[in-house]
PyMOL CGO cylinders between C-alpha atoms (Angstrom):
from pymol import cmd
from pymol.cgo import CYLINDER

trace = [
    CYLINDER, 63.77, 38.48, 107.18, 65.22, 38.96, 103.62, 0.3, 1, 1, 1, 1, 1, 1,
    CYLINDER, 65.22, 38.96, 103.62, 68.67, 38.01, 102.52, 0.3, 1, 1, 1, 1, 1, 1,
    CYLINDER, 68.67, 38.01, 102.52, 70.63, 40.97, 101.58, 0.3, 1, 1, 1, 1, 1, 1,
    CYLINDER, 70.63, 40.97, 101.58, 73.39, 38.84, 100.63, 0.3, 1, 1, 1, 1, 1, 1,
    CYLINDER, 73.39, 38.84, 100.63, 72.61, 35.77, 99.23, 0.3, 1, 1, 1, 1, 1, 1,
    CYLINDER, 72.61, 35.77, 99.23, 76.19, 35.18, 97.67, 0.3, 1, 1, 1, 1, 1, 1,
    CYLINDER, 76.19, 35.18, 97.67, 78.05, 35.94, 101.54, 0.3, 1, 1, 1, 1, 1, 1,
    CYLINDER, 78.05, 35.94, 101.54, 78.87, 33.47, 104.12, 0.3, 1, 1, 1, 1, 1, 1,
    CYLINDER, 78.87, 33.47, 104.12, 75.94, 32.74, 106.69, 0.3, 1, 1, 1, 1, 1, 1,
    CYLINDER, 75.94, 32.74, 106.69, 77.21, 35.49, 109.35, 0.3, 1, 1, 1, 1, 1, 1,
    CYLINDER, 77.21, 35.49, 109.35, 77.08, 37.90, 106.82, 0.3, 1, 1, 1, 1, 1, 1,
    CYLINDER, 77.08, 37.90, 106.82, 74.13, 36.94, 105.07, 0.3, 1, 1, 1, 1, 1, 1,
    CYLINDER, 74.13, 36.94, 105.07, 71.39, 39.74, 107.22, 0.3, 1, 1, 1, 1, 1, 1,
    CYLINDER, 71.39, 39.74, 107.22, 73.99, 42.28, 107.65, 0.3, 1, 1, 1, 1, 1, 1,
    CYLINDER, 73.99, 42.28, 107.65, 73.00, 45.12, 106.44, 0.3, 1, 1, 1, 1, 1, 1,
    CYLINDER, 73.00, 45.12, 106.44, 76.15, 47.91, 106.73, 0.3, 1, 1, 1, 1, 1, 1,
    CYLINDER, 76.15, 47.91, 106.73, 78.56, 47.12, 103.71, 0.3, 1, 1, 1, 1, 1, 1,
    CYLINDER, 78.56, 47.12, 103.71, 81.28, 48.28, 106.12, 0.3, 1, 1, 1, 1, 1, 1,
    CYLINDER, 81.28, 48.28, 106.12, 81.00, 45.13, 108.42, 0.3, 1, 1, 1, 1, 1, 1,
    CYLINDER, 81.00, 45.13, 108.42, 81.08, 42.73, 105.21, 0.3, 1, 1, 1, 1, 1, 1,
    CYLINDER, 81.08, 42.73, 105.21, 84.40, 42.03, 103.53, 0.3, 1, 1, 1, 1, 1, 1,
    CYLINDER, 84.40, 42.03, 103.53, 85.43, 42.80, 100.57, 0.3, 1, 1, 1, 1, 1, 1,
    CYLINDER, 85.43, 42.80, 100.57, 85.13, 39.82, 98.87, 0.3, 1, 1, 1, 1, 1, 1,
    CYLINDER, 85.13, 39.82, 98.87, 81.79, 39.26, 99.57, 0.3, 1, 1, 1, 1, 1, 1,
    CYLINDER, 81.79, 39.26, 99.57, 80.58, 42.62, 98.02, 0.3, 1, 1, 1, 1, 1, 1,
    CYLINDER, 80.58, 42.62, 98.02, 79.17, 42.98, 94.57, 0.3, 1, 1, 1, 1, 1, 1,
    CYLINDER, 79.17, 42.98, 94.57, 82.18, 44.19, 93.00, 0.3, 1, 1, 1, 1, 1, 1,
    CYLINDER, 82.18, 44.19, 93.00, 80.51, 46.07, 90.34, 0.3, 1, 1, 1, 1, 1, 1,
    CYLINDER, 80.51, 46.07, 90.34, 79.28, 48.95, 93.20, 0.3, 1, 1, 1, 1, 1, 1,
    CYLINDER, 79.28, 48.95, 93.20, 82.02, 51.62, 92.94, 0.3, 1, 1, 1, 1, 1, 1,
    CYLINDER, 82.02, 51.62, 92.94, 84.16, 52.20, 95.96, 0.3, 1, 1, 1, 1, 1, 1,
    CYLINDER, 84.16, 52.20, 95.96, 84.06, 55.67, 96.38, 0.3, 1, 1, 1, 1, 1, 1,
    CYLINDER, 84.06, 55.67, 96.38, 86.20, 58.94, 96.46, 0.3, 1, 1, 1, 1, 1, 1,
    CYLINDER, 86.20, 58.94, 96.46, 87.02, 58.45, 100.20, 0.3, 1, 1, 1, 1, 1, 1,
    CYLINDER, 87.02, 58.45, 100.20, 88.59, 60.89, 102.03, 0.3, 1, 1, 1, 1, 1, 1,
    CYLINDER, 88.59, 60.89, 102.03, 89.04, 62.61, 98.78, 0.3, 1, 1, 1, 1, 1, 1,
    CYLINDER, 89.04, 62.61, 98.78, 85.24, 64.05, 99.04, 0.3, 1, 1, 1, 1, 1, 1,
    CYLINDER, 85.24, 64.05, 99.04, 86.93, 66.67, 102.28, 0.3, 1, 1, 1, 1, 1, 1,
    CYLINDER, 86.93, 66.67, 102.28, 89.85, 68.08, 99.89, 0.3, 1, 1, 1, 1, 1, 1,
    CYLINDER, 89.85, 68.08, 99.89, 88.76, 71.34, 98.38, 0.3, 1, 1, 1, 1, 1, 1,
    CYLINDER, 88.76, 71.34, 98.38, 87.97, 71.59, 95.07, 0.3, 1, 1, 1, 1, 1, 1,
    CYLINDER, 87.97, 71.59, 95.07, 89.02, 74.31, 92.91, 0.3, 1, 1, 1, 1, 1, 1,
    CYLINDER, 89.02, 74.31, 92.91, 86.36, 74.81, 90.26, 0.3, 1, 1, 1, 1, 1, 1,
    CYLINDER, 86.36, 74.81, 90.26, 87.48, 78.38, 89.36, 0.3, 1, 1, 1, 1, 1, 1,
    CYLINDER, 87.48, 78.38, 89.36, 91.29, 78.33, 89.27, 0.3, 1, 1, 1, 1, 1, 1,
    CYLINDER, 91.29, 78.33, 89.27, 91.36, 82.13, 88.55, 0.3, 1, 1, 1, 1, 1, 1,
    CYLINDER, 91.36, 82.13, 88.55, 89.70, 82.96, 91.92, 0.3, 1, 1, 1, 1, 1, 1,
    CYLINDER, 89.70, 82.96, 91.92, 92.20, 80.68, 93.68, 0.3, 1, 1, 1, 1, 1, 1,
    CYLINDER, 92.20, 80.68, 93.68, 94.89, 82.77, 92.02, 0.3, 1, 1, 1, 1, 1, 1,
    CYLINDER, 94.89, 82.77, 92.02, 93.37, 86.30, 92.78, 0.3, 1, 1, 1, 1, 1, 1,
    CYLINDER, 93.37, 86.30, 92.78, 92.82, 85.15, 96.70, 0.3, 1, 1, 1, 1, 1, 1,
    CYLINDER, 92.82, 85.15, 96.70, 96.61, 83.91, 97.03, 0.3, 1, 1, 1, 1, 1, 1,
    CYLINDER, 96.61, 83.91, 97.03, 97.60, 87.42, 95.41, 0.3, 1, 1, 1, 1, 1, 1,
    CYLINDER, 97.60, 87.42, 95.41, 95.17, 89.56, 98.14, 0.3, 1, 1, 1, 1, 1, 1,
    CYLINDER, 95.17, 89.56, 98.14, 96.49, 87.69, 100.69, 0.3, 1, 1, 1, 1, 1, 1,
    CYLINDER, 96.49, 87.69, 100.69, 100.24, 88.05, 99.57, 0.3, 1, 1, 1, 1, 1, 1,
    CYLINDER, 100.24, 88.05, 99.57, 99.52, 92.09, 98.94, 0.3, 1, 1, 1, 1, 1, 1,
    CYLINDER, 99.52, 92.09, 98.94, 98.22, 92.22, 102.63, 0.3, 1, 1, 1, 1, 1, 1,
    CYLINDER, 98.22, 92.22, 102.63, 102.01, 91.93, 103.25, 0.3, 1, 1, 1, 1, 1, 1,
    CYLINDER, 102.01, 91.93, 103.25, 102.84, 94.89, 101.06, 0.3, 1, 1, 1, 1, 1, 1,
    CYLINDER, 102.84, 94.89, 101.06, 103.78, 98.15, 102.76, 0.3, 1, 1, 1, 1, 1, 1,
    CYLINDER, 103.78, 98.15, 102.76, 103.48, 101.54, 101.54, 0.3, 1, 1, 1, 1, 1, 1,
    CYLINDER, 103.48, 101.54, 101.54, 107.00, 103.46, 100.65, 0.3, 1, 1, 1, 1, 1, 1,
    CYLINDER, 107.00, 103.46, 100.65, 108.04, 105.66, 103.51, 0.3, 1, 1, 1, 1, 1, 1,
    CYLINDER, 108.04, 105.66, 103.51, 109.30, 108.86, 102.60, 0.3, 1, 1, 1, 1, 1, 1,
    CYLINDER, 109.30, 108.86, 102.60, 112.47, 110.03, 104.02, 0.3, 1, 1, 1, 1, 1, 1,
    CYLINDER, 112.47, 110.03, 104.02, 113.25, 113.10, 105.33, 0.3, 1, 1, 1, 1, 1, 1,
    CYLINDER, 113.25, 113.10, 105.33, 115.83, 115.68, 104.36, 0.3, 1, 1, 1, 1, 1, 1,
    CYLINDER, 115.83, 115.68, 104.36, 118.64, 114.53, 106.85, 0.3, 1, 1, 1, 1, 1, 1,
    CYLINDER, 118.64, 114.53, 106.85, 117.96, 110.82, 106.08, 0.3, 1, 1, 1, 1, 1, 1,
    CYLINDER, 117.96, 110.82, 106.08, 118.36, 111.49, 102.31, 0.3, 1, 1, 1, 1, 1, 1,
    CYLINDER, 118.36, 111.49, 102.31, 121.55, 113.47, 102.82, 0.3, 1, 1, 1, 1, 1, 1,
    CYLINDER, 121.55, 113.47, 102.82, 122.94, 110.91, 105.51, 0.3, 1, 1, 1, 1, 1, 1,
    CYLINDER, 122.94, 110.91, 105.51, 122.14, 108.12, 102.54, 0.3, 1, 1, 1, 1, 1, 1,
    CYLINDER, 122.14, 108.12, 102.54, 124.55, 110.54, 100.40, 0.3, 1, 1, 1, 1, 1, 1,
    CYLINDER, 124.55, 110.54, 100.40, 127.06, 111.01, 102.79, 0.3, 1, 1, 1, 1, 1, 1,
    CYLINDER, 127.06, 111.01, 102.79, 127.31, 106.84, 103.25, 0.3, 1, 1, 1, 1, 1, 1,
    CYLINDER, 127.31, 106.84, 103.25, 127.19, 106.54, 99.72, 0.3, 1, 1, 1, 1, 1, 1,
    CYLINDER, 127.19, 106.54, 99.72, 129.89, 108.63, 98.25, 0.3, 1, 1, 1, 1, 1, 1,
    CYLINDER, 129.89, 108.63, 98.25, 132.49, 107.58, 101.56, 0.3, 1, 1, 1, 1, 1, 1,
    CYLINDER, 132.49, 107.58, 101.56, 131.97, 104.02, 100.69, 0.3, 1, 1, 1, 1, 1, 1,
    CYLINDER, 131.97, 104.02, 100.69, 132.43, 104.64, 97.09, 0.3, 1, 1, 1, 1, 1, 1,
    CYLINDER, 132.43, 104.64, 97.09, 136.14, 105.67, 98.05, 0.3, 1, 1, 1, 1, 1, 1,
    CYLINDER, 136.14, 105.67, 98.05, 137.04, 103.72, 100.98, 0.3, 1, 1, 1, 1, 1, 1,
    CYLINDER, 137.04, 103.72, 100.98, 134.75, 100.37, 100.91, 0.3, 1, 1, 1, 1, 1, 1,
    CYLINDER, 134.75, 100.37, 100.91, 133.03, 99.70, 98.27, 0.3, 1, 1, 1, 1, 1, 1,
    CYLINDER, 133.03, 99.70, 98.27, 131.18, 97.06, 99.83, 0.3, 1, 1, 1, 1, 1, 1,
    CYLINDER, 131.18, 97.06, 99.83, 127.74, 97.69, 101.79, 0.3, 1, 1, 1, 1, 1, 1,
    CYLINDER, 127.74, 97.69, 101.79, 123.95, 96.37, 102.39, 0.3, 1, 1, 1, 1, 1, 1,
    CYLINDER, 123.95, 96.37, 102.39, 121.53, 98.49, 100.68, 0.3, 1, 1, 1, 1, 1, 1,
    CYLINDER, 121.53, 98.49, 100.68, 117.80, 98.48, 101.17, 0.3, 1, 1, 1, 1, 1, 1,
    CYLINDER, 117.80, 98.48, 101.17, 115.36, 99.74, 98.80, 0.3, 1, 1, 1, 1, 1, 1,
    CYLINDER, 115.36, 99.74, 98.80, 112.00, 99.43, 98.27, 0.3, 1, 1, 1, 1, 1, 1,
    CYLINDER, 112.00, 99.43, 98.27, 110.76, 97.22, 95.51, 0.3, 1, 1, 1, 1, 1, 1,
    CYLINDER, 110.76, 97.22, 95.51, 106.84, 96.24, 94.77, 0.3, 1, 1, 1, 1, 1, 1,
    CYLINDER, 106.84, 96.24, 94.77, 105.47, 97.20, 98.20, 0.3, 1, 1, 1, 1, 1, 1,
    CYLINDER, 105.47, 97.20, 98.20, 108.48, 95.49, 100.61, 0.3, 1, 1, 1, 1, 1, 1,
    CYLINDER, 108.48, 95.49, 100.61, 111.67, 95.97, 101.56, 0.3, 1, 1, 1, 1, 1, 1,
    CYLINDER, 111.67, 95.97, 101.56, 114.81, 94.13, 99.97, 0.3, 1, 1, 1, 1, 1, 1,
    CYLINDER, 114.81, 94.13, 99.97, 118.06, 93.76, 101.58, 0.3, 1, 1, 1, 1, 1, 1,
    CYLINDER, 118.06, 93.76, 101.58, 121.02, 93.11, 99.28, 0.3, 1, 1, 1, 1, 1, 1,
    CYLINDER, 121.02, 93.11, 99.28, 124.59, 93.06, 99.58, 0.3, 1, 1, 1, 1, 1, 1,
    CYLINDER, 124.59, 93.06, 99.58, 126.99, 93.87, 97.16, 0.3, 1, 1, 1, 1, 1, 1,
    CYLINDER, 126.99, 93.87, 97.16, 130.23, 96.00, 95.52, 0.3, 1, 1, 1, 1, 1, 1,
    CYLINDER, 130.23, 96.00, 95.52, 129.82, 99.77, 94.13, 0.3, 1, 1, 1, 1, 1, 1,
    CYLINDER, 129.82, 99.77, 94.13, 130.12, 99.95, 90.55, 0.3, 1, 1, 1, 1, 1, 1,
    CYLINDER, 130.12, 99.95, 90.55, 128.99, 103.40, 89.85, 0.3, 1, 1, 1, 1, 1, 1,
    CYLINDER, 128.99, 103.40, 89.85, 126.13, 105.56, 90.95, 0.3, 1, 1, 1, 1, 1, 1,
    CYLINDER, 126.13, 105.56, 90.95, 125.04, 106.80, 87.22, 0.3, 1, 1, 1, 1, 1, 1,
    CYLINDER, 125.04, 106.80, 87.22, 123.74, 110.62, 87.77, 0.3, 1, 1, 1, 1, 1, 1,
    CYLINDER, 123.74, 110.62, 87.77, 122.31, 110.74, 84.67, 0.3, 1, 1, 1, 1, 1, 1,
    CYLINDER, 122.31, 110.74, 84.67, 120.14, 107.12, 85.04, 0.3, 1, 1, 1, 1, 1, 1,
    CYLINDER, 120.14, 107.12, 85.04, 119.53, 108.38, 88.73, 0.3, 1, 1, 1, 1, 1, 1,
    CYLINDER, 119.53, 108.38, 88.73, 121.06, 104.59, 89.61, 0.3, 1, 1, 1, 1, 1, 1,
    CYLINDER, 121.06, 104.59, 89.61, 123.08, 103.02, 91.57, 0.3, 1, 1, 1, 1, 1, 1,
    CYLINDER, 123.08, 103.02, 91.57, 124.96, 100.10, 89.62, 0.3, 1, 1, 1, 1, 1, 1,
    CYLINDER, 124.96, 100.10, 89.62, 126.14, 96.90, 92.49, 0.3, 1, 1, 1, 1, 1, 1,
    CYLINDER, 126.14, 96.90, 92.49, 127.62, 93.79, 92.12, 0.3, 1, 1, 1, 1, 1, 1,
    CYLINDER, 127.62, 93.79, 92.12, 126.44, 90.69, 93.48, 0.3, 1, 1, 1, 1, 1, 1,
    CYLINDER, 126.44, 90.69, 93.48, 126.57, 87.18, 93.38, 0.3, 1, 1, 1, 1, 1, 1,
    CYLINDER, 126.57, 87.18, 93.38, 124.57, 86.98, 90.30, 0.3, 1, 1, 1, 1, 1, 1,
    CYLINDER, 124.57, 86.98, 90.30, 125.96, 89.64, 88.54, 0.3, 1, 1, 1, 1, 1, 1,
    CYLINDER, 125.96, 89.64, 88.54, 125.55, 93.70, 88.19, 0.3, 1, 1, 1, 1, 1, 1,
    CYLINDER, 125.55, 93.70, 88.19, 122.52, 95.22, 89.90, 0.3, 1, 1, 1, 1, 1, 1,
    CYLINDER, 122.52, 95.22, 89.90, 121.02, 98.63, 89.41, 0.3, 1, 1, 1, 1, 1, 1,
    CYLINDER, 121.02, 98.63, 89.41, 118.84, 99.97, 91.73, 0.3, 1, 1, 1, 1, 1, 1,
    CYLINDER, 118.84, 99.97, 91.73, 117.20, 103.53, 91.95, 0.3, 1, 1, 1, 1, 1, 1,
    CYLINDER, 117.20, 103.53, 91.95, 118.43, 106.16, 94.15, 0.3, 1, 1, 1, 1, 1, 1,
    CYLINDER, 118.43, 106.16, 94.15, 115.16, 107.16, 94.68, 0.3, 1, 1, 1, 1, 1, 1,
    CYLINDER, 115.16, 107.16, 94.68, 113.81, 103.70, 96.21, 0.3, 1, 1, 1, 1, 1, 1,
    CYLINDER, 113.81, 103.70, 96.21, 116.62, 103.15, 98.54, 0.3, 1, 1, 1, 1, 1, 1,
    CYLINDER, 116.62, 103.15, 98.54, 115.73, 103.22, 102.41, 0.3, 1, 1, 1, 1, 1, 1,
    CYLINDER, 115.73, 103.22, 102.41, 118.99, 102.28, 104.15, 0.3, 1, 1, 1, 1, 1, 1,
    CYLINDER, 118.99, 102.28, 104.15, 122.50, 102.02, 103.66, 0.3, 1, 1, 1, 1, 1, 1,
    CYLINDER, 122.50, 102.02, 103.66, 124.73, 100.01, 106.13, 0.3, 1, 1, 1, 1, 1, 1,
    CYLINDER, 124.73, 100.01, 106.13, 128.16, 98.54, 106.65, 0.3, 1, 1, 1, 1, 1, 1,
    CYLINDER, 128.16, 98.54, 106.65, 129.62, 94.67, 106.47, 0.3, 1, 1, 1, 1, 1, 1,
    CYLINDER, 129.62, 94.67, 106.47, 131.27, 93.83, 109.16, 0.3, 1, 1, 1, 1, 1, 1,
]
cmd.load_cgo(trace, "trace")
C-alpha cells in the first residue's frame, strides 16, 4: 500500500479522508475551504435582488377603495365638528397602495389646496382630502 502521508504519525500514515487526520499533519499549503459559506446564496445580480424584494413588498399593496356618497359626507360631518369642538382625531388615508393611520391636531383644512393641514409629533402634516378613508375619535 502507498503512503499518503509520509510526514503524519504511523496511525495516520494510510488514511486516506483528510477529515480523520489533524490539522497539523496536513499539508498546510491546501486551502481550507469556504465551508458552510458554499450554502449562503449568492447575489450575482444585486438589481434583481432589489426588483424581487419590491414585487414581493407591492403584493401587500391594495387598491384605493372608493367611498360612497354618505361615507364622504359622514367624513365632512366628523371633520368640520372636530374642527370646533376637538381638534384632535385619527385619520386614515391612503398613501402608495396601503393604509396609514395617524394621529394628530387640526390646523386647517385649506379649500383651495384641497388639504387637510395636522399636527403631529414631528411637526405639521398635510394630507389630501381626497385620499382620506376614515376619521375617528381619541379616547
Amino acid at each position: 500500500m502507498k503512503v499518503v502521508n509520509p510526514n503524519a504519525p504511523d496511525e495516520y500514515k494510510y488514511e486516506m479522508d483528510y477529515r480523520n487526520i489533524p490539522r497539523e499533519y496536513l499539508n498546510p499549503r491546501i486551502p481550507k475551504g469556504r465551508g458552510k459559506v458554499k450554502w449562503a446564496p449568492f447575489a450575482t445580480i444585486p438589481e434583481q435582488h432589489e426588483r424581487l424584494k419590491q414585487y414581493t413588498e407591492d403584493q401587500n399593496k391594495i387598491d384605493k377603495q372608493q367611498l360612497s356618497d354618505h361615507q364622504l359626507s359622514e367624513i365632512n360631518d366628523k371633520l368640520a365638528y372636530k374642527m370646533f369642538h376637538d381638534p384632535q382625531i385619527e385619520v386614515s388615508y391612503f398613501e402608495g397602495g396601503y393604509i396609514r393611520k395617524i394621529n394628530g391636531f387640526i390646523h386647517k383644512v385649506d379649500t383651495h389646496e384641497q388639504s387637510l393641514h395636522l399636527y403631529e409629533e414631528t411637526g405639521l402634516i398635510k394630507i389630501k382630502l381626497s385620499e382620506i378613508t376614515e376619521i375617528t375619535e381619541i379616547k
